[in-house]
C-alpha positions, -999 to 999 in steps of 0.1 A, spaced: -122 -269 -660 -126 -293 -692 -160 -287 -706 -176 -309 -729 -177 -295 -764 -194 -323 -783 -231 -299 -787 -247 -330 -773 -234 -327 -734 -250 -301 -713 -226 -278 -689 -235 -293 -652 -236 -257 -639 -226 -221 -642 -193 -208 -656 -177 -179 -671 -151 -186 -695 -129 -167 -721 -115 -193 -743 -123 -228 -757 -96 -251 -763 -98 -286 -783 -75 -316 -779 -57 -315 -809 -48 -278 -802 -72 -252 -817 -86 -229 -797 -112 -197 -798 -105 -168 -774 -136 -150 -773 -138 -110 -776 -160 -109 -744 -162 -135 -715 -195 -153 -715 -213 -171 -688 -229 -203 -695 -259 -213 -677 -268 -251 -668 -280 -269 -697 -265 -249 -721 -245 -269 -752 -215 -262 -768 -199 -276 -805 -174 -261 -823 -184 -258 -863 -150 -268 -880 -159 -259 -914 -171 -225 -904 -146 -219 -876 -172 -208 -853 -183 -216 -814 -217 -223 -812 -238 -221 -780 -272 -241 -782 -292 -223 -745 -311 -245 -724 -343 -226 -738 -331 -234 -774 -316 -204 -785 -282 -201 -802 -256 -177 -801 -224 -177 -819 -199 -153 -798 -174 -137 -815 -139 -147 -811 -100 -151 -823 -92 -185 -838 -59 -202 -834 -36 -231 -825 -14 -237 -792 18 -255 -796 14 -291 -780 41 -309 -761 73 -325 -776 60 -359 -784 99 -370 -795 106 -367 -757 96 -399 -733 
């Protein structure tokens, strides 16, 4: 499931995940899974390389996590 990851766009409902992935192929994988609740918002912070959680209530929470980059395809093939 793509989530958004903009901090702006809430999750539409309940999930567990382990890992957050961006488009141009950094990802966190977090120490423990964490369920996010409707509502909630997520951003990444580039300069800090950190995953921040904005709750529905307004609370934040920064879960720890391994920072790294996936290989993407072979953009030479067609």
């Amino acid at each position: 499931m793509r989530l958004p990851t903009d901090g702006v766009t809430p999750i539409p409902r309940l999930v567990m995940v382990d890992d957050f992935g961006e488009d141009d192929g950094y990802f966190c994988e977090l120490t423990d899974p964490l369920f996010l609740a409707p509502g909630d918002r997520v951003r990444f912070d580039g300069m800090r390389m950190d995953l921040v959680v904005t709750r529905a209530d307004g609370g934040i929470l920064s879960p720890a996590g391994t920072w790294g980059v996936r290989c993407g395809r072979d953009r030479s093939r067609r």
